[in-house]
C-alpha positions as CSV (number, residue, x, y, z in Angstrom):
1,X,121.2,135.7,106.2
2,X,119.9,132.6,108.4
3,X,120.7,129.2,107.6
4,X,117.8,126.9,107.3
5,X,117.8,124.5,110.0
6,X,117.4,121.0,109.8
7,X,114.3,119.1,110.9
8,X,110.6,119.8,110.1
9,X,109.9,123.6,111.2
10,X,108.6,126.7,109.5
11,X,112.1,127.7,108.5
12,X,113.3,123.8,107.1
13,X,112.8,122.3,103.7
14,X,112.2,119.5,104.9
15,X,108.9,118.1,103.9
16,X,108.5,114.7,105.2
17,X,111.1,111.8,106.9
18,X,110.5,108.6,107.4
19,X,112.2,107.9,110.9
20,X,111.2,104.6,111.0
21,X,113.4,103.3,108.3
22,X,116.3,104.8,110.5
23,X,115.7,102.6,113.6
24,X,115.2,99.4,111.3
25,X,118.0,99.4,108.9
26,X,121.5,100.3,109.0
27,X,122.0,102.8,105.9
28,X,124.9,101.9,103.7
29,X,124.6,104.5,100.8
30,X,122.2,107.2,100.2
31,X,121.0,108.9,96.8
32,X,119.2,112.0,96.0
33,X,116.4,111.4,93.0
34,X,113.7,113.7,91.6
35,X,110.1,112.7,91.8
36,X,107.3,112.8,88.6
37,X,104.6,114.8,90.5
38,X,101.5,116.4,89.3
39,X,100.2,120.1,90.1
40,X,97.9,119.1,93.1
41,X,100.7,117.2,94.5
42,X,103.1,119.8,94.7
43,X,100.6,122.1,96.4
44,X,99.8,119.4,98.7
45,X,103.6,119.2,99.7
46,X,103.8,122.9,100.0
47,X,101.2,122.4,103.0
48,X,103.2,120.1,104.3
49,X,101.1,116.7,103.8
50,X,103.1,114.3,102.7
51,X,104.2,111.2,104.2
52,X,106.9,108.6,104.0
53,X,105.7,105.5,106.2
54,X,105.6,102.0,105.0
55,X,107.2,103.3,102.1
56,X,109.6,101.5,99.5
57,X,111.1,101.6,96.6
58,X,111.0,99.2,93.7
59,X,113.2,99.3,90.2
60,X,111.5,97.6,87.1
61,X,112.5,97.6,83.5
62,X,115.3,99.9,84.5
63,X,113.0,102.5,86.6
64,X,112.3,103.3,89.8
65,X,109.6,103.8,91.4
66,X,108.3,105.1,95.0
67,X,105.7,102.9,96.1
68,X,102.8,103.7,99.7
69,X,103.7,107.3,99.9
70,X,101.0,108.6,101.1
71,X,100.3,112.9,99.4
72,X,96.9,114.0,101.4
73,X,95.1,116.1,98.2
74,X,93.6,119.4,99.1
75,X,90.3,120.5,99.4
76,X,91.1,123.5,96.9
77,X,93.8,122.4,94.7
78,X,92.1,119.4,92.5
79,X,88.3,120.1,91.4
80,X,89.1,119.0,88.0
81,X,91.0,115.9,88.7
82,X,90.6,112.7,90.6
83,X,93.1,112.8,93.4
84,X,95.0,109.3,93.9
85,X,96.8,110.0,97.2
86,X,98.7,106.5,96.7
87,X,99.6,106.7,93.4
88,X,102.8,104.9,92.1
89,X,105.8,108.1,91.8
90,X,108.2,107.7,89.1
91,X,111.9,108.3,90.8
92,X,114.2,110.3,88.2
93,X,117.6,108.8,88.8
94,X,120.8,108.3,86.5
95,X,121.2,105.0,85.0
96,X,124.0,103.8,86.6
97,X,122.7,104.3,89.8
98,X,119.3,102.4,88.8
99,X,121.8,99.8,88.1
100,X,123.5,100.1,90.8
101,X,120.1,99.9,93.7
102,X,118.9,97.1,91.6
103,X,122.0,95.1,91.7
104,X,122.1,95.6,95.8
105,X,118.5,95.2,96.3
106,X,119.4,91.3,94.6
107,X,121.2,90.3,97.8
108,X,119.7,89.3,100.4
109,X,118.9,91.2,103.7
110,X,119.3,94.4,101.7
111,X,117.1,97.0,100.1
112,X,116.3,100.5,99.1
113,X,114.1,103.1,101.2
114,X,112.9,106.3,101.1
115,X,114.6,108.7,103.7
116,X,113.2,112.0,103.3
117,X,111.2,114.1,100.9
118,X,112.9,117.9,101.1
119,X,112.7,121.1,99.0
120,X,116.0,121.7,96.5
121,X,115.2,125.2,95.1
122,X,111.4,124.6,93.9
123,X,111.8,121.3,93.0
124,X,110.9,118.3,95.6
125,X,113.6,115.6,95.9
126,X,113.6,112.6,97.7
127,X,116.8,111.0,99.4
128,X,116.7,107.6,99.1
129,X,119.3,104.9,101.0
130,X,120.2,101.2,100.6
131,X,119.9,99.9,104.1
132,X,120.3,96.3,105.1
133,X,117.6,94.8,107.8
134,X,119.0,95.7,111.9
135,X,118.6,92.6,114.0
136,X,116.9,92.9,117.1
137,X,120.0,93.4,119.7
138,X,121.3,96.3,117.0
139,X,117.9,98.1,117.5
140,X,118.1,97.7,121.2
141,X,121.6,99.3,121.4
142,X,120.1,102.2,119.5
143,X,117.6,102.6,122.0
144,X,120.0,102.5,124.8
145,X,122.2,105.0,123.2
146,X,119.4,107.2,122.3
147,X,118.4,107.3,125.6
148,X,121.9,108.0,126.8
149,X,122.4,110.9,125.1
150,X,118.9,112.1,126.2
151,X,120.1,111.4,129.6
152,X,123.5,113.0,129.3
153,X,121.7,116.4,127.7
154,X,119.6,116.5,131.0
155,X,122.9,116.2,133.4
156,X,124.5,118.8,131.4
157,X,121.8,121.4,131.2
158,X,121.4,120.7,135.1
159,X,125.4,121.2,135.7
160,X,125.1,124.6,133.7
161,X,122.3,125.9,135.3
162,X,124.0,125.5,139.1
C-alpha cells in the first residue's frame, strides 16, 4: 500500500497551507483542532477550494474561532442555502489548550495561526501554531537558506548525472 505523500497532490490530504505564516513567524508550538463546518463546505473542500491566507485565529469567552478563511461555495452543492464563503469557523479544541493559546496570545509579539487544513479520516482538521513575529534580518536568512538548498539540489543532480 502507498503512503500518502505530503504536499498538495492528487494522492495528499492536504487541503490547504498557508505558507505565508511560515516565512513570517517562527512556530513555537502547534495544535491540531476540528472545524464546525456545514454540508456545502465540506463538499467545497473535497474540490479542493479552500484557502488559508490572511487568516487568524481569535479565542473569546473560552472559544476559538478561525477568522478570513476563505471556502469558495459550489455551483451545485448549495441551492437551498446562502453561501457565506467568509464565515466565522468555530475551532473544536480541549480546554486546556484554549487556555493555554489564549494565555500566549496575551504576550506580546506572539500569536496563534492557522497552518494547514488536511483530511484525518473523513473529518477536516486544521493545524494551528503559536508563532511569534520574524524580524526582518530572520526572514532574509530564510531566504538565503532557501535558496541554498535550491542551489545545492541543482549541483547535486548535475554531479550525478556526469
Amino acid at each position: 500500500m502507498a503512503k500518502k505523500g505530503k504536499g498538495k497532490g492528487p494522492g495528499s490530504n492536504v487541503i490547504a497551507q498557508n505558507k505565508k505564516a511560515r516565512f513570517e513567524y517562527h512556530i513555537d508550538e502547534t495544535f491540531e483542532a476540528g472545524l464546525v463546518l456545514a454540508g456545502w463546505e465540506v463538499k467545497s473542500l473535497r474540490a479542493g477550494k479552500g484557502q488559508l491566507t490572511d487568516t487568524y485565529i481569535l479565542v473569546r469567552h473560552g472559544e476559538a474561532y478561525l477568522l478570513g478563511s476563505h471556502i469558495t461555495p459550489l455551483n451545485t452543492a448549495s441551492t437551498h442555502e446562502i453561501a457565506d464563503p467568509t464565515r466565522t469557523r468555530k475551532l473544536l479544541l480541549h480546554k486546556k489548550e484554549i487556555a493555554k493559546i489564549f494565555s500566549r496570545t496575551q504576550d506580546k509579539g506572539h500569536t496563534c495561526v492557522p497552518l494547514k487544513l488536511y483530511w484525518k479520516g473523513s473529518r477536516v482538521k486544521c493545524e494551528l501554531a503559536l508563532v511569534t513575529g520574524k524580524k526582518q534580518h530572520d526572514k532574509r536568512a530564510t531566504e538565503k537558506d532557501r535558496d541554498w538548498n535550491r542551489q545545492k539540489g541543482r549541483i547535486m543532480r548535475e554531479h550525478a548525472k556526469a
